[in-house]
Backbone as CSV, one residue per row, in Angstrom:
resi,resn,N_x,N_y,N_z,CA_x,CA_y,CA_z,C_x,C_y,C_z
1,UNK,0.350,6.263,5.085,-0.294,5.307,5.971,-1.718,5.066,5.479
2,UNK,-1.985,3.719,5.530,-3.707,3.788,5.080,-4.501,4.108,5.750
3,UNK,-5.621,4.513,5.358,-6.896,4.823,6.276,-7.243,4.495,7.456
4,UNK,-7.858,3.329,7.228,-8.047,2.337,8.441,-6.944,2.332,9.568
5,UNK,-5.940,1.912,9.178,-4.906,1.694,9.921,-4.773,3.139,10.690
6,UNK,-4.538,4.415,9.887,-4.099,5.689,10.693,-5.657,5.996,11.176
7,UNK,-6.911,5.982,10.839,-8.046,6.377,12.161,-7.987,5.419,12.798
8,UNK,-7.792,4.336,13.005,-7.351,3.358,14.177,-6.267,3.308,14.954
9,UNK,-5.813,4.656,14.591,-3.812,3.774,15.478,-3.965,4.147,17.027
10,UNK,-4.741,4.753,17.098,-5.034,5.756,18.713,-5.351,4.123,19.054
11,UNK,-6.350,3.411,18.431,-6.788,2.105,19.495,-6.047,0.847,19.844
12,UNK,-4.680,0.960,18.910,-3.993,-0.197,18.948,-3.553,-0.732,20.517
13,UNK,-2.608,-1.549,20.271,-2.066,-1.668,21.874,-0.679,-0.925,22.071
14,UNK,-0.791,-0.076,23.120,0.263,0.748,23.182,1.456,-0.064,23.358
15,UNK,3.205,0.555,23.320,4.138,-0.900,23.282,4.535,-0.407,24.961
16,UNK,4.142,-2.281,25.083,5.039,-3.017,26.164,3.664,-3.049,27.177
17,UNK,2.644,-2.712,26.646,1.239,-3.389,27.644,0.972,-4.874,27.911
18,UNK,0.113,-4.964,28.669,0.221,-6.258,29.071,-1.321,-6.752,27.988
19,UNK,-0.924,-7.463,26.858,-1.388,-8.284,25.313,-3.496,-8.266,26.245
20,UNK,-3.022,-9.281,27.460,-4.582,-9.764,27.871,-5.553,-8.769,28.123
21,UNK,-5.317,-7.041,27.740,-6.115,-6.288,28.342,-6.752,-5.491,27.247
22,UNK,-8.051,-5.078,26.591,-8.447,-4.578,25.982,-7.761,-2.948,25.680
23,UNK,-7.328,-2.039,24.829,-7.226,-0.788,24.829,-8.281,-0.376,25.143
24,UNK,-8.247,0.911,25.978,-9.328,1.776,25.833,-9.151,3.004,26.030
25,UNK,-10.201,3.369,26.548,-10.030,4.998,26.789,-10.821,5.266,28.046
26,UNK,-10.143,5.940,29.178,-10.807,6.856,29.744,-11.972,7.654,29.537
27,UNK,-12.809,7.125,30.177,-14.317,8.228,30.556,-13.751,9.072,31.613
28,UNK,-14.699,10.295,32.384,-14.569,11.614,32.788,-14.734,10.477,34.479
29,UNK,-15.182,9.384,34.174,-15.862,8.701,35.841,-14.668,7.838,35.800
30,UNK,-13.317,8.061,35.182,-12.605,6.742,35.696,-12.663,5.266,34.960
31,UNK,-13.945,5.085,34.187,-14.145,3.771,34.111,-13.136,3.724,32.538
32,UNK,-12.640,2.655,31.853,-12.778,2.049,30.480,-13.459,1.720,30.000
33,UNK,-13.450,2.587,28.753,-14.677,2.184,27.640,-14.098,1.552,26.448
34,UNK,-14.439,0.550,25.946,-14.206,-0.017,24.693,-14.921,1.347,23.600
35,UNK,-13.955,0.988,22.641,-14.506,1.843,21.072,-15.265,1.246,20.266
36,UNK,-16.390,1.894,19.737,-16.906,1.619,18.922,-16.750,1.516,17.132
37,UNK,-16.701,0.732,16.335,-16.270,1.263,15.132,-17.017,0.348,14.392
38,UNK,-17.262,1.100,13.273,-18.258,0.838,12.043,-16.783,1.065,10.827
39,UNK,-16.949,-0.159,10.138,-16.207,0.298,8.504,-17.556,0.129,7.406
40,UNK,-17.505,0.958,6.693,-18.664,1.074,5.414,-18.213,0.224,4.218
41,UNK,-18.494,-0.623,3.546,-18.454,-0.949,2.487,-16.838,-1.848,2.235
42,UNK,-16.555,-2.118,3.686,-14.983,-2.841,3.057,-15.633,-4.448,2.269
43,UNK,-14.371,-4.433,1.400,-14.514,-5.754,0.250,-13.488,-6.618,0.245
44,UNK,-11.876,-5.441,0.998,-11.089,-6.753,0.707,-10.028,-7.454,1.869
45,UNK,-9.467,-8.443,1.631,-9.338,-8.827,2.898,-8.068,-8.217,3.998
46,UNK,-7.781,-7.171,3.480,-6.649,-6.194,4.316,-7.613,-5.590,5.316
47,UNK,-9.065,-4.554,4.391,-9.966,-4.137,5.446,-10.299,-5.274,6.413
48,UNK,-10.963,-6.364,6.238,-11.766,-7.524,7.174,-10.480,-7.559,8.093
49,UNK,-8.686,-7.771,7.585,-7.986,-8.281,9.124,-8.172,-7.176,9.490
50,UNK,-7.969,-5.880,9.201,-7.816,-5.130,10.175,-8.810,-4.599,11.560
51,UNK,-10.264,-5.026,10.728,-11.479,-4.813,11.644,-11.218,-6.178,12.660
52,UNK,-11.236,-7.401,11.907,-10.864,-8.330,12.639,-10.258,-8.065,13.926
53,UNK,-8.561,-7.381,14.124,-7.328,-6.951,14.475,-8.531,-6.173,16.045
54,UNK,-9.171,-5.333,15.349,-9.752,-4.425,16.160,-10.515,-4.952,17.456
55,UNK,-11.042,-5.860,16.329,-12.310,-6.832,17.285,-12.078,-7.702,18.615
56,UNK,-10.439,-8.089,18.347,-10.209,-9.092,18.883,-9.327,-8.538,19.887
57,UNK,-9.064,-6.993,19.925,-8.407,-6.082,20.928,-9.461,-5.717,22.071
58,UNK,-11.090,-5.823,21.264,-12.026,-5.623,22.655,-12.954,-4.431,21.997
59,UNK,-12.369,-4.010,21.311,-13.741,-2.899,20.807,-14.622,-3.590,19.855
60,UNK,-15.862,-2.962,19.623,-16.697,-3.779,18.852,-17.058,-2.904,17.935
61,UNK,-16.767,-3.850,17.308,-16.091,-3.307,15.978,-17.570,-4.072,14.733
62,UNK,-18.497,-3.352,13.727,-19.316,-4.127,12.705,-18.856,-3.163,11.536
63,UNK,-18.668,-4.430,10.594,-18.820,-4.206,9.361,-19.847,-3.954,8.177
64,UNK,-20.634,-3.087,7.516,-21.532,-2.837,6.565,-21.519,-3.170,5.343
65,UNK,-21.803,-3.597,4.232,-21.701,-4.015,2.773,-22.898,-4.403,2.421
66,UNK,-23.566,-4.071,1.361,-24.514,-4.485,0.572,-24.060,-5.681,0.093
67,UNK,-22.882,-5.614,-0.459,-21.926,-6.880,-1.395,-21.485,-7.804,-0.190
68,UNK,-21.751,-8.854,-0.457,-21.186,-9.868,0.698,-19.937,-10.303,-0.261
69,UNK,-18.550,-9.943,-0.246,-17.423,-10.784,-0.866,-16.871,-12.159,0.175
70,UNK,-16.077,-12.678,-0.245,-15.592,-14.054,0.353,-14.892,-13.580,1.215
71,UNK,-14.129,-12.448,1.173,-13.618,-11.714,2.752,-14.467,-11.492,3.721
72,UNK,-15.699,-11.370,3.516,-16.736,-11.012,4.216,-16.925,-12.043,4.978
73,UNK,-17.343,-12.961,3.993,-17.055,-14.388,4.630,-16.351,-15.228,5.699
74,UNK,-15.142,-15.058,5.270,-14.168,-15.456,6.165,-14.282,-14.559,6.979
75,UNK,-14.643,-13.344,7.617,-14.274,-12.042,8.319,-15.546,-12.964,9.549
76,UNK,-16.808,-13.120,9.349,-18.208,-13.237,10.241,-17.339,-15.124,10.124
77,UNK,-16.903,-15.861,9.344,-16.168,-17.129,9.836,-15.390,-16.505,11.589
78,UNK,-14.484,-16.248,11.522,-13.464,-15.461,12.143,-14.583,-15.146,13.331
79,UNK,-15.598,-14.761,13.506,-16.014,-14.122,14.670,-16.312,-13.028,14.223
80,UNK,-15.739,-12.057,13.047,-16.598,-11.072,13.344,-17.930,-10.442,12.949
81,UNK,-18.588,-9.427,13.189,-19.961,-8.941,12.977,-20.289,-8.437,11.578
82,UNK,-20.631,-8.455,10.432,-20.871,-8.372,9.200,-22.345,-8.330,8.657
83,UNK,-22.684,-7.360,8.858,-24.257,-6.903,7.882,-24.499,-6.844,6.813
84,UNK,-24.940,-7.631,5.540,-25.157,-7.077,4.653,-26.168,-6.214,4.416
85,UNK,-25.712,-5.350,4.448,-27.327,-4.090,3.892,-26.177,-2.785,3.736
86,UNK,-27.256,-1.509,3.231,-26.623,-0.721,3.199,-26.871,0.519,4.393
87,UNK,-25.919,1.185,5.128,-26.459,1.878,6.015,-27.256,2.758,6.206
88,UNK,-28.078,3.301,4.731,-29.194,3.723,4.755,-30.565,3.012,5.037
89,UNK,-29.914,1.595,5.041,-31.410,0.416,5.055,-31.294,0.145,6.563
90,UNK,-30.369,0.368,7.651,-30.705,0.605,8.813,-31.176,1.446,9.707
91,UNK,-32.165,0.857,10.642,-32.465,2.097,11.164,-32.165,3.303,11.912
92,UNK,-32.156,4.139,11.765,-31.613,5.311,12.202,-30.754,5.375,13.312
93,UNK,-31.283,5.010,14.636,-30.615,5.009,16.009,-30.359,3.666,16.083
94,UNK,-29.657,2.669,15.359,-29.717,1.344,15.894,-28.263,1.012,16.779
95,UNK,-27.172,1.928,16.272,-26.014,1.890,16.907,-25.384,3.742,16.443
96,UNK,-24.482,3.891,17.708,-23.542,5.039,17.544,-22.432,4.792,17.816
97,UNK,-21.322,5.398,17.155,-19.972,4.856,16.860,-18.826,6.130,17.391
98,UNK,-18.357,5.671,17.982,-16.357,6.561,17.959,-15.839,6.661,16.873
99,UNK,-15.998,5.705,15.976,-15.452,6.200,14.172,-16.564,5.062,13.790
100,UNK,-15.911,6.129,12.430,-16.794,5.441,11.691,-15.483,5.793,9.988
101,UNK,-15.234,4.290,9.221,-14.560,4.466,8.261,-14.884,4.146,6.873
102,UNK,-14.147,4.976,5.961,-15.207,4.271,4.836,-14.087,4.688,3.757
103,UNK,-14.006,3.939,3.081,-12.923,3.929,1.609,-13.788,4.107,0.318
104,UNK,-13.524,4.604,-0.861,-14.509,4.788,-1.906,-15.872,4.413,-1.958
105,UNK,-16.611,5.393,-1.279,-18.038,4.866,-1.035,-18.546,5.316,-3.182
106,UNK,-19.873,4.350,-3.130,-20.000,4.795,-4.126,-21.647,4.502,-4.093
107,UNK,-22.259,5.962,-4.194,-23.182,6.678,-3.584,-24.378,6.595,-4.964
108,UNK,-24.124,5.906,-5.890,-25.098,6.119,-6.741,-25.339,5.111,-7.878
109,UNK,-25.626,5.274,-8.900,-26.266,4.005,-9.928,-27.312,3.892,-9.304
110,UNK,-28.089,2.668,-9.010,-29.101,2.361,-8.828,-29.847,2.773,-7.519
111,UNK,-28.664,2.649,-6.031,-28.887,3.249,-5.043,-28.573,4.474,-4.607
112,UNK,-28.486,5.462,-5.728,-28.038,7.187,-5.713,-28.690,7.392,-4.150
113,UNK,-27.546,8.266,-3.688,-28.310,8.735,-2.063,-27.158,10.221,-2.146
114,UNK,-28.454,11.468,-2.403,-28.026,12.750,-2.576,-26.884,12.872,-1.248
115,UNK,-25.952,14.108,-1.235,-24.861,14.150,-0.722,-25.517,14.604,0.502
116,UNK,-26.258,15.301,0.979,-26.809,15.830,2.242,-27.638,14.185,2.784
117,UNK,-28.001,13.665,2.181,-28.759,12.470,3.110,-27.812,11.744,3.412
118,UNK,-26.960,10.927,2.364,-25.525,10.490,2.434,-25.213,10.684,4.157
119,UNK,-24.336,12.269,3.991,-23.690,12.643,5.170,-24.219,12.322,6.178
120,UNK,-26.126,12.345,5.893,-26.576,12.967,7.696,-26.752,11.153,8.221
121,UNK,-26.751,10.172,7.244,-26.995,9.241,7.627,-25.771,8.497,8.162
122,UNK,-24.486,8.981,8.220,-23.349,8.900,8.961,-23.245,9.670,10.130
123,UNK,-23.388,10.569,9.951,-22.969,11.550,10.858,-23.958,11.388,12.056
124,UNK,-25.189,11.492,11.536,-26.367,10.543,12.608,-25.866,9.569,13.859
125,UNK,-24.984,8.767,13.177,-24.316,7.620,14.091,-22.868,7.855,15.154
126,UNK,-22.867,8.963,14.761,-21.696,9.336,15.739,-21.938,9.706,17.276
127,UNK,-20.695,9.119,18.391,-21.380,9.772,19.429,-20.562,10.893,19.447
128,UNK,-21.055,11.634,20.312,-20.019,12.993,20.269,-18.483,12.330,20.749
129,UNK,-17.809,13.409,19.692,-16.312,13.372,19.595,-15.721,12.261,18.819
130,UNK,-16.815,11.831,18.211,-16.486,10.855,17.190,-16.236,11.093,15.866
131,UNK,-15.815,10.488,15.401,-15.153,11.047,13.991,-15.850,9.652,12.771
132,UNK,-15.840,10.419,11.626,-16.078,9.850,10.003,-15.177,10.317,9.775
133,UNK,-14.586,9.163,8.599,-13.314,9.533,7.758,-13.503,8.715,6.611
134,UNK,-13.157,9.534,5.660,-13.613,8.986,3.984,-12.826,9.239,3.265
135,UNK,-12.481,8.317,2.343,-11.527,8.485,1.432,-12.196,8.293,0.140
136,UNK,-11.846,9.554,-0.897,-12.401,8.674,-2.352,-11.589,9.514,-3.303
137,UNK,-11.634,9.328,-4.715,-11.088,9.935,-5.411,-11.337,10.703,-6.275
138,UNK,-12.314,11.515,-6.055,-13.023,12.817,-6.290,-13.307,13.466,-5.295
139,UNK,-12.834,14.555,-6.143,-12.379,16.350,-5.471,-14.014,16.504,-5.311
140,UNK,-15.027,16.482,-6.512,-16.143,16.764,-6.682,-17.082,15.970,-5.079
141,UNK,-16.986,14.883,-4.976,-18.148,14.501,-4.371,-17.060,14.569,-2.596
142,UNK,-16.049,14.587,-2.457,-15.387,15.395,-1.004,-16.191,16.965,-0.764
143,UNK,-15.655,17.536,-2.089,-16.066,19.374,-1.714,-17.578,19.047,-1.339
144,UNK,-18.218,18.125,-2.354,-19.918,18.147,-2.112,-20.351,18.163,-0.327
145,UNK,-19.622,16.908,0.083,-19.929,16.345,1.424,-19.547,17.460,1.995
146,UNK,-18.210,18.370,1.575,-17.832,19.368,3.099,-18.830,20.236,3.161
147,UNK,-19.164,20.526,2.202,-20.517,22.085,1.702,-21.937,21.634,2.831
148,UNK,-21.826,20.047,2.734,-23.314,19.626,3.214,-23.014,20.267,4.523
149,UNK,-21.965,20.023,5.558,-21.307,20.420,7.001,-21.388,21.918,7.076
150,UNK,-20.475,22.457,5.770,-20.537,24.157,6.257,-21.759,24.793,6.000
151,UNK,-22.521,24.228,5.525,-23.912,25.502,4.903,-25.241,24.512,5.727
152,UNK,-25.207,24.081,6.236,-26.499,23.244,6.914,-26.602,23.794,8.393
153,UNK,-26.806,24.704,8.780,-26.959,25.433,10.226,-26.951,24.426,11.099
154,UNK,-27.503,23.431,10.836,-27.405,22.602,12.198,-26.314,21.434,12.432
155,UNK,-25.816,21.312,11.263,-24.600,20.151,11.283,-23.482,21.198,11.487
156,UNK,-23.300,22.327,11.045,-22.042,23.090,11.458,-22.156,23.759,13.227
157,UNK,-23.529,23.459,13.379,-22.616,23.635,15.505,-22.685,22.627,15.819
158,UNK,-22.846,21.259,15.022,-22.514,20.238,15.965,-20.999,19.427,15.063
159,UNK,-20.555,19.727,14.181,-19.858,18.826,13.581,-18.341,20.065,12.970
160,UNK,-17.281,19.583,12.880,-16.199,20.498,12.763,-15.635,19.228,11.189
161,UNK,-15.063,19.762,10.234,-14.629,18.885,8.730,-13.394,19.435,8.083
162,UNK,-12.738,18.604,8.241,-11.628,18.837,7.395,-11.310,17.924,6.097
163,UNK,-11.008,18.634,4.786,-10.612,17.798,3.857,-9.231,17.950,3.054
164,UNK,-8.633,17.104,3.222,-6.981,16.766,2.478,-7.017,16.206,1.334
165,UNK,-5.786,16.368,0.913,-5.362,15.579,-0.593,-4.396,14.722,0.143
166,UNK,-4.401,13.295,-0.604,-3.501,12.439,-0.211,-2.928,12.085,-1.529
167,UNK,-1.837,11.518,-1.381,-0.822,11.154,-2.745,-1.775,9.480,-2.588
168,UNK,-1.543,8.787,-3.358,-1.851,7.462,-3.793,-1.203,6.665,-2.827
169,UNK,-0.203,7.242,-2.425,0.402,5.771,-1.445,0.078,5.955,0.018
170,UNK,-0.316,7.026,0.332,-1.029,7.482,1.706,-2.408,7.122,1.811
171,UNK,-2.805,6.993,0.850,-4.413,6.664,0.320,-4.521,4.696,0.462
172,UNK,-5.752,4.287,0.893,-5.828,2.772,0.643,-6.106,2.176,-1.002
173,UNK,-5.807,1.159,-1.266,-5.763,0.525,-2.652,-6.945,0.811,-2.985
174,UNK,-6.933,0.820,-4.302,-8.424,1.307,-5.437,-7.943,0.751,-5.966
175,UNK,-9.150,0.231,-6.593,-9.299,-0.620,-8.000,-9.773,-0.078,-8.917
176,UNK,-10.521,1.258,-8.806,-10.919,2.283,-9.934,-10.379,3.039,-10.301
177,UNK,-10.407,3.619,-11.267,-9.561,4.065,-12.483,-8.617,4.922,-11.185
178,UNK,-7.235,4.743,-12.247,-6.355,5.473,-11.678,-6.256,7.348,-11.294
179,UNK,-5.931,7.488,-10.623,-5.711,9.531,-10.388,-4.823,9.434,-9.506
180,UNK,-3.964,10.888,-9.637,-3.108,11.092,-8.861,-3.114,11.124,-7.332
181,UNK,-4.678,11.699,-7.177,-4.621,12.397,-5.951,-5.536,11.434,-5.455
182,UNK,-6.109,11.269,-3.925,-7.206,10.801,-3.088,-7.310,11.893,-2.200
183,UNK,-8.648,11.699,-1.713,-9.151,13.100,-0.534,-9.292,12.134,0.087
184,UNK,-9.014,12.946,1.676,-9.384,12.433,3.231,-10.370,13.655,3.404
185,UNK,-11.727,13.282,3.637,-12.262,14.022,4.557,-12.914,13.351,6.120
186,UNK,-13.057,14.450,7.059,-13.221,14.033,8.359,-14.306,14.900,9.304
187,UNK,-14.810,14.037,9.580,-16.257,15.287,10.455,-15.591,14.820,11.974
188,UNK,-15.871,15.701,12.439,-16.136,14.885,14.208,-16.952,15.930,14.607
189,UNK,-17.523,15.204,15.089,-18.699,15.138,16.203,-18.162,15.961,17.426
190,UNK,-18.728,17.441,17.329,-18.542,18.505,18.682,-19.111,18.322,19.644
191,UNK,-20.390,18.153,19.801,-21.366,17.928,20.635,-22.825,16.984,20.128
């Protein structure tokens, strides 16, 4: 299953609901809350419908990219929310998210952002019980990110991480060099 699609499936519309009503979720007071969701760096136009898909279910849903592609385009055509910048060029508290998703981030060349700032500038945006989920295809820069969680005293009592191997077809499309394997890693937000 791809990324997007499986950290999103909790928000879909459950079968045989009635289409006109937003999914949501229960708060502790009774009320419905719409979800929040951030995708990092999507480019192509499977990511844009699916945020689209999201958007138009009632959660509010923004997209991030430095790169503005023509999906992008059509995606903020469409109605939906599309930033170009990178989420280190926003400011810190400007939004907090229920997920937050991101497919081969690629953290360096010109805009290198060490693996501990990286993380905290995601993880920053979470509200509690919210989850990051990343997919890329290095073992190296997954183990990096989990190390930032287990050895940082203060992100390990607030944040719990798990990281998997995915086969290629469980994994979303890459366009960079081929490998067998893809990692899922996942923080959520304890408190």
């Amino acid at each position: 299953m791809r990324t997007f699609e499986e950290a999103t499936e909790r928000l879909q519309w459950p079968k045989g609901d009635d289409s006109r009503k937003a999914p949501t979720q229960r708060s502790g007071f009774g009320l419905a809350v719409p979800k929040s969701v951030l995708f990092i760096g999507p480019e192509r136009c499977d990511e844009f419908a699916h945020a689209l898909r999201l958007s138009c279910q009632g959660h509010n849903v923004i997209a991030i990219n430095p790169r503005e592609t023509l999906a992008a385009k059509k995606f903020r055509r469409a109605g939906g929310r599309f930033i170009r910048a990178r989420l280190e060029d926003l400011p810190p508290k400007c939004c907090r998210f229920d997920l937050i998703c991101e497919n081969y981030p690629y953290p360096s060349g010109r805009h290198y952002v060490p693996p501990r700032a990286f993380a905290i500038a995601r993880l920053a945006r979470l509200k509690p019980g919210g989850r990051w989920i990343l997919v890329t295809e290095s073992p190296r820069y997954a183990s990096l990110l989990k190390a930032v969680g287990a050895h940082d005293g203060a992100l390990r009592s607030r944040f719990r991480s798990t990281l998997s191997p995915l086969s290629i077809d469980e994994a979303a499309p890459s366009a960079y060099p081929r490998a067998d394997r893809r990692f899922r890693l996942v923080f959520r937000r304890c408190r």
